[in-house]
C-alpha positions in Angstrom: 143.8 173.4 93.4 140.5 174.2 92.2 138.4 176.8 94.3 135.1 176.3 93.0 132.2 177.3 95.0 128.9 175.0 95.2 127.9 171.8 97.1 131.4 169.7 96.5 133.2 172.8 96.3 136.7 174.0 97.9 135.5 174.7 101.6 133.3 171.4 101.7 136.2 169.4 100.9 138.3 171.1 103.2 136.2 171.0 106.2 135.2 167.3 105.0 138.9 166.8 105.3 139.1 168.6 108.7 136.5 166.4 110.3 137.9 163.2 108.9 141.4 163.6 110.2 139.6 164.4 113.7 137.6 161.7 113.8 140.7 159.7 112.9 142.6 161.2 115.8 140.1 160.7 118.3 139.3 157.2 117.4 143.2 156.3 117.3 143.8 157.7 120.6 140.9 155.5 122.1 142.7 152.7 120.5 146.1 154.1 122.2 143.8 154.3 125.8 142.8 150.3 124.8 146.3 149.4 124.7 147.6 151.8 128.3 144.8 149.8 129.7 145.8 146.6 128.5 149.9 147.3 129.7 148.2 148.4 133.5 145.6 145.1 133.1 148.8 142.8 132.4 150.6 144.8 135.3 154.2 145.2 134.1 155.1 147.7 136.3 155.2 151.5 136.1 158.4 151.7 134.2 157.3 149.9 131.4 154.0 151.9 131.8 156.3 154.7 131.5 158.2 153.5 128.8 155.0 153.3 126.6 153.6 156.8 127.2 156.9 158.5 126.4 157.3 156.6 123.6 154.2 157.1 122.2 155.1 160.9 123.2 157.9 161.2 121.4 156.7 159.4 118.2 153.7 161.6 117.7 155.2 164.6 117.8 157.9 163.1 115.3 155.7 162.1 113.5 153.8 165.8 113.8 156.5 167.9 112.8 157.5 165.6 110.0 153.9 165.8 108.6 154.0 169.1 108.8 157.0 170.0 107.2 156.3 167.6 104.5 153.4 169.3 103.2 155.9 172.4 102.2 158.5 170.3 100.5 158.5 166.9 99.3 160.4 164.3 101.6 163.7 162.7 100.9 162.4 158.7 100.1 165.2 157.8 101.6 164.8 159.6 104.8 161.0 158.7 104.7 161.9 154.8 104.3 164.1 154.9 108.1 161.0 156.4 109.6 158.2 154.3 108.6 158.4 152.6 111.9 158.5 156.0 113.6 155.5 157.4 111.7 153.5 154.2 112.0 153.9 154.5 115.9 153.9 158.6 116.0 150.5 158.3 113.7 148.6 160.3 115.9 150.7 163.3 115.5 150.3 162.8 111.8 146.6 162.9 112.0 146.8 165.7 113.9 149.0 168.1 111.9 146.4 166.8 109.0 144.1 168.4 111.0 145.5 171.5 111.7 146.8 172.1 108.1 143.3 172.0 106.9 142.6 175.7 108.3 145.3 177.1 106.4 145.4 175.3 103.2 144.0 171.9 102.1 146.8 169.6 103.5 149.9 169.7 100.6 148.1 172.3 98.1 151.0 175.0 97.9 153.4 172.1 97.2 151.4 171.0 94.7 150.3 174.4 93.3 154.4 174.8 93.7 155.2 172.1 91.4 152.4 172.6 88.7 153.5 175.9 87.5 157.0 175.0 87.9 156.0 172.2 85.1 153.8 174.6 83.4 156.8 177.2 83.4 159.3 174.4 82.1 156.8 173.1 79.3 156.4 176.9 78.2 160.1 177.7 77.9 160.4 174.3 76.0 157.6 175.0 73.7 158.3 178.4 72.5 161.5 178.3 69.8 162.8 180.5 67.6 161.5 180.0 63.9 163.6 180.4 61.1 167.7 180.5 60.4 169.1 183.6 62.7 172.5 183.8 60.5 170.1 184.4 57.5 168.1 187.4 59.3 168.3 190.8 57.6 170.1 193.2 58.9 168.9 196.8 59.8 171.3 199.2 58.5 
């Protein structure tokens, strides 16, 4: 939440951030290329082949829009503990959206700007009382 300019500043982080995630993605999918190979090494046929890829498909971009639309809201725990296994397979797509969130915003910073002044609303309302007895306040006449 802090813009401040200089070395370590906002835009370094967030490009830092940016490149990371994208050097994440690229060397995940060589390790999803590693594994295609190994499946048409092991020669299990072209449906299985199949099989994989759409999986892996379908998983990512699970996993994408998921990412995604958690950095606006926070995530049921629930809902986010039946799709570990979906996320750990899609993890691509969560790199990705990563990624692409960085150019907007750094990745989860409205939610988090979101909830801070919420708090900071909630601890001023709770900090500021009335002082003194109201039934014993003069009246204007």
């Amino acid at each position: 939440m802090d813009h401040d300019p200089g070395l370590q500043g906002y835009a370094a982080r967030r490009a830092a951030a940016a490149a990371g995630s994208l050097a994440a993605a690229v060397g995940s999918c060589f390790v999803l290329r590693f594994a295609y190979q190994g499946i048409a090494i092991a020669g299990l046929g072209g449906f299985v082949t199949l099989l994989v890829v759409v999986m892996f498909a379908i998983c990512t971009a699970l996993a994408f829009r998921h990412t995604w639309e958690s950095f606006a809201k926070r995530p049921d725990p629930d809902r986010q503990a039946s799709l570990r296994g979906l996320l750990a397979v899609g993890f691509v797509g969560s790199l990705l959206a990563y990624f692409f969130r960085t150019f907007t915003e750094a990745p989860g910073e409205k939610l988090h700007r979101a909830e801070y002044e919420a708090a900071l609303r909630q601890y001023e309302r709770r900090s500021t009382r009335r002082t003194g007895n109201p039934s014993k306040k003069r009246r204007r006449t």
